[in-house]
C-alpha positions in Angstrom: 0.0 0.0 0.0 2.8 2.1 0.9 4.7 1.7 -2.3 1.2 2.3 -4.1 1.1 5.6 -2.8 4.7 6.4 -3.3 4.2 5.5 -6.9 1.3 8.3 -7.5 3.6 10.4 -5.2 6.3 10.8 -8.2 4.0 10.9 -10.7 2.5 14.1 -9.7 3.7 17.5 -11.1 6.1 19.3 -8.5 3.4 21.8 -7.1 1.0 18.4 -6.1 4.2 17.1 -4.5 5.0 20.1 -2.3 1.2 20.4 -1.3 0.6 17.1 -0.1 4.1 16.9 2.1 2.5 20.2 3.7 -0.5 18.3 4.6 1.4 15.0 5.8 3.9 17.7 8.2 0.7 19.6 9.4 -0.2 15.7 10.3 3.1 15.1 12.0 2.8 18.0 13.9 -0.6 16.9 15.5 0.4 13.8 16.5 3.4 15.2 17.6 2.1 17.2 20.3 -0.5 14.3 21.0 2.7 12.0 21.8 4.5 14.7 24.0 1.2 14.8 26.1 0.9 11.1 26.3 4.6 10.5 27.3 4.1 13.6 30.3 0.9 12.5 31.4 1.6 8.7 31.2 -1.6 8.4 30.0 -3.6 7.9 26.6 -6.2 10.4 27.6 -6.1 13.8 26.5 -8.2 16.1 27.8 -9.5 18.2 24.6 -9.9 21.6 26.4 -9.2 25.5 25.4 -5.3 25.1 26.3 -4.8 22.2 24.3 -6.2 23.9 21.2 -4.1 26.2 21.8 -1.4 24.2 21.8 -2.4 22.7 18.6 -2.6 26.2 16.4 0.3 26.6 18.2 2.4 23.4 16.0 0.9 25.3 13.3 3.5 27.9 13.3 6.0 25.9 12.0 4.2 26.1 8.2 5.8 29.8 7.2 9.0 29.0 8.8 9.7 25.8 6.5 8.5 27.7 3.7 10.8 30.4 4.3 13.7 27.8 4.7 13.2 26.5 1.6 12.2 23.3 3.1 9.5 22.2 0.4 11.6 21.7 -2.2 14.1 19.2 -0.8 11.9 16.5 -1.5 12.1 16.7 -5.5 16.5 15.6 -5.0 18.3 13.8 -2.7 18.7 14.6 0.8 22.2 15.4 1.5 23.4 17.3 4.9 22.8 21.2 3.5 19.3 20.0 3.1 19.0 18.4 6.4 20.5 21.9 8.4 17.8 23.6 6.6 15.0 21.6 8.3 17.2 21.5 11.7 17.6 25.8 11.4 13.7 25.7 10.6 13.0 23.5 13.8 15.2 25.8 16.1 13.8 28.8 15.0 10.6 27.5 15.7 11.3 25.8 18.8 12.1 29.0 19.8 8.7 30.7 18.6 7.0 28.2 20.4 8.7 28.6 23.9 8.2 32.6 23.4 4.4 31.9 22.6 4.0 29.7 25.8 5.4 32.1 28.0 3.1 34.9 26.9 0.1 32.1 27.1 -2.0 31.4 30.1 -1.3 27.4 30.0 -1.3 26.0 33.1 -2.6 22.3 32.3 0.8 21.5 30.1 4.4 22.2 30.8 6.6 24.0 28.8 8.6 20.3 28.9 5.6 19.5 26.5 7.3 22.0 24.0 10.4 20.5 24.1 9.4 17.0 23.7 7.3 18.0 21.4 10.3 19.5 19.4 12.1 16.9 19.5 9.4 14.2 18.3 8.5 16.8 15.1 11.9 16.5 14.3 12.4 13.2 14.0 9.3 12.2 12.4 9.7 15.0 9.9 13.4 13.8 8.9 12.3 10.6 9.1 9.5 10.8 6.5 11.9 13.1 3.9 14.4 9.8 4.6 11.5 7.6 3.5 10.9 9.2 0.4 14.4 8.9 -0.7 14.2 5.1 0.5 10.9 4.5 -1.5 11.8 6.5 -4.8 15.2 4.7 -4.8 13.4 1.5 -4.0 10.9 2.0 -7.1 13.8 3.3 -9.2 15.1 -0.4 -8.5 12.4 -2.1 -9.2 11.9 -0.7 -12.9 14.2 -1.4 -15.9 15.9 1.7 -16.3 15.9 2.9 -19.9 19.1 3.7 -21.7 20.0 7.3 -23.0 23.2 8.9 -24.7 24.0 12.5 -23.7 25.4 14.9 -26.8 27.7 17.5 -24.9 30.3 16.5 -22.9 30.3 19.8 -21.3 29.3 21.6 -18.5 25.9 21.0 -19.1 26.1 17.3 -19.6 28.1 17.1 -16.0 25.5 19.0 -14.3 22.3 17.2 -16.1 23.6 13.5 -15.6 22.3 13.0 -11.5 18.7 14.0 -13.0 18.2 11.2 -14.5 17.7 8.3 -11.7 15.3 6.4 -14.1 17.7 6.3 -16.9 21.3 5.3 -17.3 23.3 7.3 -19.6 25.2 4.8 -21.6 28.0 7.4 -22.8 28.8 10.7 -23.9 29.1 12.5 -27.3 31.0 15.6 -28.4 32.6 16.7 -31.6 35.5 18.0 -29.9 38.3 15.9 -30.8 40.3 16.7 -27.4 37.4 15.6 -25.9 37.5 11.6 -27.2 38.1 8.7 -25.1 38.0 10.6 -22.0 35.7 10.4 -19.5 33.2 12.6 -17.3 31.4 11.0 -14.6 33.1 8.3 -15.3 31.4 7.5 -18.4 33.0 7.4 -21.7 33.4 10.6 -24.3 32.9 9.4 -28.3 33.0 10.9 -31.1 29.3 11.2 -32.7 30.6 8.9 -36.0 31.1 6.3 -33.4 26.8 6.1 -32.8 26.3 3.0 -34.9 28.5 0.8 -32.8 26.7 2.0 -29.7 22.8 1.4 -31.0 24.5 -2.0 -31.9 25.9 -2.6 -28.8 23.2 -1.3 -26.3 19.7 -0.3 -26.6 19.8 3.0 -26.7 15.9 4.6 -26.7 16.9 8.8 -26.4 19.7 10.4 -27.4 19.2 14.3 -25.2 21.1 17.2 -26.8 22.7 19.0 -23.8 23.8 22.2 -25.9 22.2 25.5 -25.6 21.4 28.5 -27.7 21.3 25.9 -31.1 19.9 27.4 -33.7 17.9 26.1 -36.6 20.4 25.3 -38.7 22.3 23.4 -36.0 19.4 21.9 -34.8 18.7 20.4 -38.3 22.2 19.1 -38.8 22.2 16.9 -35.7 18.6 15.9 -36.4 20.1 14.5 -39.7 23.0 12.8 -38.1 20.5 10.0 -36.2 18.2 10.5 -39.1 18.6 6.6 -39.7 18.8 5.5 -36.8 15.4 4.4 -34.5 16.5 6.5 -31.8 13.9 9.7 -30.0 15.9 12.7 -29.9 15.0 15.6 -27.6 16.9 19.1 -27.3 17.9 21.1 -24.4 15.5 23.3 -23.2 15.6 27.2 -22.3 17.0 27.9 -18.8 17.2 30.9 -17.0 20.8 31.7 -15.4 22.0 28.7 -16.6 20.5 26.6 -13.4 19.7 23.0 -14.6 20.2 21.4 -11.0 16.0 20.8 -12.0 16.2 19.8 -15.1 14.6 15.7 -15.5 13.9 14.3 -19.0 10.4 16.0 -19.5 11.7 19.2 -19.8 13.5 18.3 -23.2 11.9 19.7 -26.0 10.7 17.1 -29.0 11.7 17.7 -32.7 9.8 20.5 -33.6 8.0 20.5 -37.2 10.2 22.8 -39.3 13.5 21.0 -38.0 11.7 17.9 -40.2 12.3 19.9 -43.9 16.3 20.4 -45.1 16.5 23.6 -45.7 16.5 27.3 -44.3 15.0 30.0 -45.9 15.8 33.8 -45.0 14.2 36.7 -45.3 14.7 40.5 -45.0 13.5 41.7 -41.4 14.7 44.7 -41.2 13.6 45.5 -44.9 9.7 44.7 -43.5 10.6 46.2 -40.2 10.8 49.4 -42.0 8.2 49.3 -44.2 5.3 48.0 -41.9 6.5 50.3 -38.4 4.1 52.8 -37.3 1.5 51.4 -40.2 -2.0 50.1 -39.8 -2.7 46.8 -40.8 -5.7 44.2 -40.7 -5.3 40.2 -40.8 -8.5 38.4 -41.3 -8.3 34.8 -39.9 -5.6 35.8 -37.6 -6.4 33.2 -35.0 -5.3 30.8 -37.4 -2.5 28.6 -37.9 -1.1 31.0 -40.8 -3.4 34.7 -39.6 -1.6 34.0 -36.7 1.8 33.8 -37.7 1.5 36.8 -39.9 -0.1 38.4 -36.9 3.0 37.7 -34.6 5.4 38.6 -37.6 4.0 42.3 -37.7 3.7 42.8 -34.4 7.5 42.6 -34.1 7.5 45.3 -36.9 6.1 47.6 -34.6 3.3 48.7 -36.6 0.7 51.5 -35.1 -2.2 49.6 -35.2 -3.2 46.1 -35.8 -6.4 44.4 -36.2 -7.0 41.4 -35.8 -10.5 39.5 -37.1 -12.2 36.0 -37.1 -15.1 34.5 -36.4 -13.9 31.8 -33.8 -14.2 33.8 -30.4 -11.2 31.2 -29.0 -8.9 31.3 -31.9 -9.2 35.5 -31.1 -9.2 35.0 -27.5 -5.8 33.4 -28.0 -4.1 35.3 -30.1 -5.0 38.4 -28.9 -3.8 37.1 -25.4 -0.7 36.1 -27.0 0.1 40.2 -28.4 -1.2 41.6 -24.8 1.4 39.4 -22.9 4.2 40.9 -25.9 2.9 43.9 -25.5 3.3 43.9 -21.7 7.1 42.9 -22.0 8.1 44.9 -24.4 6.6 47.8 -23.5 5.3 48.6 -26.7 2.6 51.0 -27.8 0.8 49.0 -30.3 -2.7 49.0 -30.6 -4.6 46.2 -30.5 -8.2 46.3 -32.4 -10.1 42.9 -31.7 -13.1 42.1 -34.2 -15.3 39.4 -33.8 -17.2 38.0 -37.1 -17.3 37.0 -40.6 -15.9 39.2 -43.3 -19.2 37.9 -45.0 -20.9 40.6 -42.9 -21.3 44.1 -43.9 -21.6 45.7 -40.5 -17.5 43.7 -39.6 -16.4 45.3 -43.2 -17.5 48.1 -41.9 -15.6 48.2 -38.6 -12.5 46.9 -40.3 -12.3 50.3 -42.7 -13.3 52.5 -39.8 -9.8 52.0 -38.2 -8.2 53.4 -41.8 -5.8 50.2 -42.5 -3.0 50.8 -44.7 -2.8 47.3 -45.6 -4.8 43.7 -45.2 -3.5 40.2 -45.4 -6.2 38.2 -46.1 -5.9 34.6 -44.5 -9.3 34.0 -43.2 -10.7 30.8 -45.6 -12.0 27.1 -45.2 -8.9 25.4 -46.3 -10.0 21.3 -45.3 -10.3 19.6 -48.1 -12.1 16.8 -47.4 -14.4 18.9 -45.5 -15.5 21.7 -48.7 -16.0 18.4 -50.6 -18.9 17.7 -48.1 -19.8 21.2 -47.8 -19.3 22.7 -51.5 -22.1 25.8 -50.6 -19.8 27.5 -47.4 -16.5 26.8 -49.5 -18.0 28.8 -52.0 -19.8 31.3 -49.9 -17.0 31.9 -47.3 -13.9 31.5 -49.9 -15.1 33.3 -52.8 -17.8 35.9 -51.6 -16.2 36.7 -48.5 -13.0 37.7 -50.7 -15.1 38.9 -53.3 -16.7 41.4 -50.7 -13.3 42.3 -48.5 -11.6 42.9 -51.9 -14.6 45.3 -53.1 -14.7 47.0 -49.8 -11.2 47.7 -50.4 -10.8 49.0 -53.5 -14.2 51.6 -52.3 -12.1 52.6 -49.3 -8.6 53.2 -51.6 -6.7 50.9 -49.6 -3.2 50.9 -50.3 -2.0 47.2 -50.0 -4.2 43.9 -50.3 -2.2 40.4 -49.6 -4.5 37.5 -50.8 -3.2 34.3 -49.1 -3.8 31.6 -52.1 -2.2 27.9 -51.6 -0.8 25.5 -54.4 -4.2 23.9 -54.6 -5.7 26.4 -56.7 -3.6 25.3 -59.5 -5.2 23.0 -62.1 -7.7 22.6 -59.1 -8.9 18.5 -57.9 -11.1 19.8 -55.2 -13.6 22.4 -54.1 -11.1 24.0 -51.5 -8.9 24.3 -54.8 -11.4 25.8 -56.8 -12.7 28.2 -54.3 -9.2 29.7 -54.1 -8.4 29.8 -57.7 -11.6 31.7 -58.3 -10.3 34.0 -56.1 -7.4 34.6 -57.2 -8.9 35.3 -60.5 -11.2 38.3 -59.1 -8.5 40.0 -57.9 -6.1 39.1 -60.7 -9.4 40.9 -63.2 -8.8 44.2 -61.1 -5.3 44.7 -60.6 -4.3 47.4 -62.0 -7.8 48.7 -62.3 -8.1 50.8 -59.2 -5.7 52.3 -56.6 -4.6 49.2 -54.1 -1.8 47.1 -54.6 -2.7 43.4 -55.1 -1.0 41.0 -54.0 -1.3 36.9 -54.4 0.8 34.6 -52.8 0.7 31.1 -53.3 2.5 28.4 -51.5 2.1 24.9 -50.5 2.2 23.0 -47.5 2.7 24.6 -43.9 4.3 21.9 -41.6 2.9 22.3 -38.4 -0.3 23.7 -39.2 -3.7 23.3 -37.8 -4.5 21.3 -41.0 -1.1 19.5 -41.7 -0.4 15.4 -41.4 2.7 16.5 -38.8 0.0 16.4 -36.0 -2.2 13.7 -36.9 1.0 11.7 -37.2 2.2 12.5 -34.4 -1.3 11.5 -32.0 -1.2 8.4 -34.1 2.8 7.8 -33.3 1.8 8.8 -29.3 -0.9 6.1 -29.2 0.9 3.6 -31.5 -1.6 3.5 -34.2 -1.2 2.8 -37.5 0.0 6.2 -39.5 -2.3 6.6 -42.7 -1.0 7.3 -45.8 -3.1 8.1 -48.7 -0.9 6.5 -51.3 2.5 5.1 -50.9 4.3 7.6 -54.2 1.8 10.4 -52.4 3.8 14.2 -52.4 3.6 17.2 -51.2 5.3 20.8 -51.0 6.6 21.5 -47.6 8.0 24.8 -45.5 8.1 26.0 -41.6 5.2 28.5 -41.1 7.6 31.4 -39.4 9.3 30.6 -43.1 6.1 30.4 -45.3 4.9 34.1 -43.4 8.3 35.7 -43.7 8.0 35.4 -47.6 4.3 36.2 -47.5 5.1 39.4 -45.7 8.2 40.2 -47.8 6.3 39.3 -51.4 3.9 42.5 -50.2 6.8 44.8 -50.5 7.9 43.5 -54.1 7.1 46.2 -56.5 5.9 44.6 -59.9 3.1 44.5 -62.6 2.5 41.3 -61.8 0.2 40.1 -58.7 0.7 36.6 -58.5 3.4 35.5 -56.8 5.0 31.6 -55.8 7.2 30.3 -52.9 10.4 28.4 -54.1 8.7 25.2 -51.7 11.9 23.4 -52.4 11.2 19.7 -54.0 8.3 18.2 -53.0 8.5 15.9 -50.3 6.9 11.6 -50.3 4.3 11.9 -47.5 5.7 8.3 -46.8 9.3 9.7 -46.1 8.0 12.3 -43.7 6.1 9.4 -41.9 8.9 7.2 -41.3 11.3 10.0 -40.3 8.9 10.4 -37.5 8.6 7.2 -36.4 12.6 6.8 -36.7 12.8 10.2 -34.7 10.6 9.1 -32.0 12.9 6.4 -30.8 10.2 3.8 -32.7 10.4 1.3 -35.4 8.4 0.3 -38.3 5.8 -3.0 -38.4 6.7 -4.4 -42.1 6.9 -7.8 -43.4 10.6 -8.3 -42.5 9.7 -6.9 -39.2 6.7 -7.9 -37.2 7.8 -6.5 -34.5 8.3 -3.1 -35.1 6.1 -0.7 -33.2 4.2 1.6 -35.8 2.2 0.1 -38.4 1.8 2.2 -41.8 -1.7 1.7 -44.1 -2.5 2.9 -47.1 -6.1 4.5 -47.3 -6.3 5.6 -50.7 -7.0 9.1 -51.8 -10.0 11.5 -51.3 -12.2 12.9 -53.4 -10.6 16.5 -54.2 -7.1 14.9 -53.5 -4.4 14.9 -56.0 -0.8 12.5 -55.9 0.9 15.6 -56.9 0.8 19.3 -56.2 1.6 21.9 -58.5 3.0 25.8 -58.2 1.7 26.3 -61.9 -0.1 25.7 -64.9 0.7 26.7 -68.4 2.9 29.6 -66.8 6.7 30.6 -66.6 8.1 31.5 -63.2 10.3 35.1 -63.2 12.7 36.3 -60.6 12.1 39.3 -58.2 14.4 40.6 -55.2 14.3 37.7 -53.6 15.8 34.0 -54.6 12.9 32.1 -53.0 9.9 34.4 -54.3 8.7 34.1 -58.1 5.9 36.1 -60.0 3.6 34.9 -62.6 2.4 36.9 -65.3 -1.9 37.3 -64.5 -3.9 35.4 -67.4 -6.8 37.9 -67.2 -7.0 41.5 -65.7 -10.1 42.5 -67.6 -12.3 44.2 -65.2 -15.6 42.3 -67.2 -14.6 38.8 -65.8 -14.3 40.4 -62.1 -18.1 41.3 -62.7 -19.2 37.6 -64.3 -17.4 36.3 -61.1 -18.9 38.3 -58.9 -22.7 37.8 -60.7 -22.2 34.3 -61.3 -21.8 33.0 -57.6 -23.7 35.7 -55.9 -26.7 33.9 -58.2 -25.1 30.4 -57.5 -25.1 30.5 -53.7 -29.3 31.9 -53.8 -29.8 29.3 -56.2 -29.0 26.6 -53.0 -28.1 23.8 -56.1 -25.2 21.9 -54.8 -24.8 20.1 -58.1 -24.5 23.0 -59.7 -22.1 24.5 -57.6 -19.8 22.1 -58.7 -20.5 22.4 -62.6 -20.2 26.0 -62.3 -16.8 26.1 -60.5 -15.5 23.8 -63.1 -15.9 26.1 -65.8 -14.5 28.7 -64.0 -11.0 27.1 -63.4 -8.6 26.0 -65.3 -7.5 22.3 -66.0 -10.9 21.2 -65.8 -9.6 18.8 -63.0 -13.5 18.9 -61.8 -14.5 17.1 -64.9 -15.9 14.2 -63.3 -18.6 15.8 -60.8 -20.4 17.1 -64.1 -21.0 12.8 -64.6 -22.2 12.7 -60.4 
């Protein structure tokens, strides 16, 4: 039983732990002074009057003297004798308190030899219980396999880390300093990092824990490709204040994040947008979400004047905008924040957005779920095309200076109604650039690892519950870039001045869906269930594709990519900027959506894009 309760002891986060030795002491303490009355009075009656209740609040005294000591946060490391004076100095002090408060008391029932016993019994018991939590954690600790880990870092760091980890036993050291080889700290062995393969093949090695700080990226990425083939989890050193990692246990490394996943870095110019956007007014619609948000973050460190911030989920808003105010409070910025709640669909919220006078609006509010606009053609089309249809109009009435149309790979030779939707889009605004006074801009890109919508997270829950990952097809690929990556672009492509208004991310080369999968599992310290290996631990099925769905993504169609001022951003040259075709669009699906024909929805957006990819829903 005891054990039992030991066991949910350390499994408890450290604030549960320190509140539930503060109730067991306050329990000490009572039967503390019930002992020292027992062993005066030789008897096991206790008279429960007004002076031994007194004597019991009394024994209560001792609770802001151990929390001044420090004396709550012994039990999370090993007792050793500086901990141990602590609780002694504590005791005195209080012992002292005590005697002090019984001499100003009226107690005539009790002794003041009941303080001192009294002392004395606290004491003991108190040590005595810290003692058995060291006794039952080490006896646990025994009684489990302990799991292997390597170190990388055989510096300071790696010295001060390595007593953390009681459940583990670091198997050796690695470092890429050559002085550093075949010696040893902490009596454990320093290699060089080529040397990893004859360790996984000599122990079982489950985590290897990067104990470097201040790694960037770049660094991050290279030693992420090192134990790329290896099934080994790898986990980074987190952030630590003033360089104190006497606290530091194995939960507090940090997992791969998503962008460490895709080779390559991508740069932009943040000072260039620092300079243009500080002191502006800008607007992101959809800035709760996984890319509005970014962009939202990425201005706000330009120190614009104002920024608003719409969409029509009150907790995506609620979250952003307490992410800004907590910036805002630490940085002691002067930023506005404007909060609007609702649907750029409605008049009155257009409204509200122009009232504020922005200079510029990234438009990143849309339904981008595929599978889901297939089911629900009628809001793709209402909410993707005459929500932008009505923002950009509202625009170009208010003279607004800049207009960025987030657009995604998907609207190329569209396969789906999320495709479509966006392509139509991009054709409206493309039919009035150069027509009126704001600056158009389209940006289309593909893929945002990381984001709300992206296979990174529903591979990983499926890795953390070691279910089968599902692929759609095995030769299945996709474009791929970091969103902080993705946005910086975005946000840089706005400044490009150029005729043209369409303009591509370099993605890279596309990336097998399959690869990303298995570098996953391999990173996660797991292995793969296949024919040659019914063992493994991650089974990988093949589901087949969705309607909308396509093997391959494309960046164009029918189109030639041209340079601007920056190596990863491309224009294309617009197919139509004929004002007429802005008013067809416009006509058309204003009509479509009163109509309420959701076969037609479908006929009509496959006319209107090119490819005709949609072919096949005319025959449905």
């Amino acid at each position: 039983m005891i054990i039992f309760f030991f066991k949910y002891f350390f499994s408890l986060s450290r604030f549960y732990k320190k509140i539930i030795i503060l109730c067991i002491d306050i329990f000490i303490s009572v039967i503390s002074i019930n002992l020292s009355i027992i062993i005066l009075k030789k008897s096991l009656h206790i008279g429960y009057d007004l002076e031994y209740f007194i004597l019991l609040v009394y024994s209560l005294f001792f609770i802001p003297l151990f929390i001044l000591f420090d004396t709550y946060n012994i039990i999370f490391r090993f007792l050793n004798f500086k901990e141990v004076l602590k609780i002694l100095y504590a005791t005195i002090i209080y012992s002292f308190l005590l005697i002090v408060l019984y001499n100003f008391s009226d107690i005539e029932d009790y002794s003041l030899n009941t303080i001192y016993i009294y002392i004395l019994i606290f004491f003991l018991l108190i040590l005595s219980f810290r003692l058995l939590i060291i006794f039952s954690k080490n006896f646990i600790q025994n009684k489990i396999i302990k799991k292997n880990v390597i170190i990388y870092g055989a510096g300071e760091i790696g010295f001060q880390i390595l007593n953390n980890f009681k459940d583990f036993k670091v198997i050796a050291y690695l470092d890429d300093d050559l002085n550093k080889e075949n010696t040893k700290l902490n009596n454990i062995r320093v290699f060089n990092p080529r040397e990893i393969k004859n360790l996984l093949n000599k122990y079982v090695i489950d985590t290897i824990l990067v104990a470097i700080k201040n790694l960037d990226l770049f660094e991050r990425k290279k030693i992420i490709n090192q134990f790329n083939s290896f099934n080994v989890a790898i986990k980074f050193l987190p952030f630590v204040n003033n360089n104190n990692f006497d606290n530091i246990t194995l939960s507090d490394f940090n997992n791969i994040n998503p962008e460490e996943l895709i080779e390559r870095t991508v740069v932009w110019d943040k000072y260039k947008i620092n300079n243009f956007y500080k002191d502006s007014i800008v607007c992101i619609t959809g800035a709760g979400g996984s890319i509005g948000s970014e962009i939202t973050k990425q201005l706000f460190n330009s120190n614009v004047k104002k920024i608003i911030i719409v969409d029509h989920s009150e907790l995506n808003l609620f979250n952003i905008d307490n992410f800004l105010k907590k910036n805002l409070s630490s940085s002691n910025s002067n930023i506005e924040i404007i909060k609007i709640l609702g649907s750029i669909l409605d008049d009155e919220i257009l409204d509200k957005i122009f009232s504020f006078k922005p200079t510029s609006i990234f438009h990143a509010a849309a339904y981008k779920h595929v599978n889901m606009l297939e089911l629900n053609p009628k809001s793709g089309v209402k909410n993707n095309i005459l929500g932008t249809i009505k923002l950009v109009d509202k625009s170009i009435k208010n003279n607004l200076p800049r207009f960025v149309f987030i657009s995604s790979d998907k609207a190329v030779s569209p396969s789906s109604i999320m495709g479509a939707t966006k392509r139509i889009g991009e054709k409206y605004i493309e039919s009035l650039n150069l027509q009126h006074n704001t600056n158009f801009s389209i940006v289309r890109f593909g893929n945002v690892i990381g984001s709300s919508g992206s296979v990174f997270h529903l591979f990983k829950s499926q890795i953390q519950s070691l279910s089968p990952i599902t692929i759609t097809h095995k030769d299945v690929t996709r474009y791929f870039m970091s969103i902080q990556e993705a946005v910086g672009l975005v946000i840089e492509a706005s400044l490009i001045e150029t005729d043209d208004v369409v303009f591509v991310l370099n993605m890279g080369e596309p990336i097998k869906i399959l690869d990303l999968a298995k570098k996953m599992i391999k990173l996660s310290g797991l292995t793969i269930k296949e024919p040659n290996n019914n063992r493994g631990d991650i089974e990988i099925k093949y589901i087949g594709l969705s309607q909308g769905e396509k093997m391959h993504e494309k960046l164009k169609i029918n189109s030639q990519f041209y340079s601007t001022s920056h190596p990863d951003i491309f224009s294309i040259k617009s197919n139509s900027n004929h004002i007429i075709e802005a008013q067809i669009i416009k006509k058309t699906f204003t009509n479509l959506l009163n109509e309420n024909n959701i076969e037609k929805i479908k006929l009509v957006l496959n006319d209107f894009v090119e490819g005709n990819m949609l072919i096949k829903n005319k025959n449905e």
